[in-house]
C-alpha positions in Angstrom: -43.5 55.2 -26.2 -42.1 52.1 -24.7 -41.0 51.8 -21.2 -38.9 48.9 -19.4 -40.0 46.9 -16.3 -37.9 44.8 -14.8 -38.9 41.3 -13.2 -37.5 39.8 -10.4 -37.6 36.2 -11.0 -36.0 33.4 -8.9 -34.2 30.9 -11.1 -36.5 28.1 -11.5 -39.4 30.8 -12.3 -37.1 32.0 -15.0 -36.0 28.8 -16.6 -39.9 27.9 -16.9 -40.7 30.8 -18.3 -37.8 31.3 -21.1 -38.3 27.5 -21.8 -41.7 27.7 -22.7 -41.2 30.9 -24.7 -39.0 29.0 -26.6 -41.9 26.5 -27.0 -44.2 29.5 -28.5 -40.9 31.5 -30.6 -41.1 34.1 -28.7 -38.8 36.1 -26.1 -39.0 35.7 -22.7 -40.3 39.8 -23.4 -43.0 38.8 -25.3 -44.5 35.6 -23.6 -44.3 38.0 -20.4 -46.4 40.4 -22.1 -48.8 37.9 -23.6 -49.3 36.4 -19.9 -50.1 39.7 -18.8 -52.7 40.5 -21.1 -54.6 37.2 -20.9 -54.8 37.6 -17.1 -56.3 41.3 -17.4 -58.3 39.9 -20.6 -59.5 36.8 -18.1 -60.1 39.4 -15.4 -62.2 41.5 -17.4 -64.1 38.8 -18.6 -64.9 37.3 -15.4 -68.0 39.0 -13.3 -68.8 38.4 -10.3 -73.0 37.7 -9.8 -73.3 39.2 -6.2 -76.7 40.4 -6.3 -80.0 39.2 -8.0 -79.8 41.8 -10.5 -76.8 40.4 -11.8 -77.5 36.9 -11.8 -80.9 37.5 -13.6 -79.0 39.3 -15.9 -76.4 36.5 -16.6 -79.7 33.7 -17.0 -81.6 36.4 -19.3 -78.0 36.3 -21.6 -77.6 32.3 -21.6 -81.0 32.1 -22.3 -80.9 34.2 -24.9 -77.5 32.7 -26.4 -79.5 29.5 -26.9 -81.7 28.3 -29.7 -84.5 26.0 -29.8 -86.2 24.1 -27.0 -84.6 21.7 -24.5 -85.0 18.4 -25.4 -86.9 15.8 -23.2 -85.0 14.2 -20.6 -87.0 11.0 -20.4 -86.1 10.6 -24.1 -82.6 11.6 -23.9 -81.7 8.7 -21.0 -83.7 6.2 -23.1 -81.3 7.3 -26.1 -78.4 6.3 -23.4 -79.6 3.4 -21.8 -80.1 1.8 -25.9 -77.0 2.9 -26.7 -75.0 1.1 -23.8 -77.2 -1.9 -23.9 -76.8 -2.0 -27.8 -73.0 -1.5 -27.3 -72.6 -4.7 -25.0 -74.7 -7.3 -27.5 -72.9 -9.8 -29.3 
């Protein structure tokens, strides 16, 4: 069941907001609703790392999101530095 919400907008606000629904093809309805959800999706994805429990547990997932070994970064500013010196030879 749907239900209906009304917005108080002042004028400005509302010109945006129908102008760039335009933009997208959608009603000002839609593009309403599809704000709303990317803020609670944005919200829910966000996590706050207030205690060391929860910030070991965020550097346990990176880690464990990555693959292989970090490279060397003596080699790695090397690579730059032959690169821009390379780049500004005749």
């Amino acid at each position: 069941m749907s239900i209906r919400v009304q917005v108080i907008l002042d004028e400005a606000e509302a010109t945006r907001f129908r102008s760039q629904a335009r933009k997208e093809s959608k009603s000002l309805s839609a593009w309403l609703r599809d704000a709303g959800r990317k803020m609670l999706s944005a919200k829910l994805q966000s996590r706050p790392l207030t205690d060391p429990a929860s910030l070991w547990t965020f550097f346990q997932e990176c880690k464990d999101r990555e693959q292989g070994s970090e490279q060397d970064w003596e080699q790695q500013k090397r690579l730059i530095i032959e690169g821009f010196q390379a780049a500004n030879r005749p």
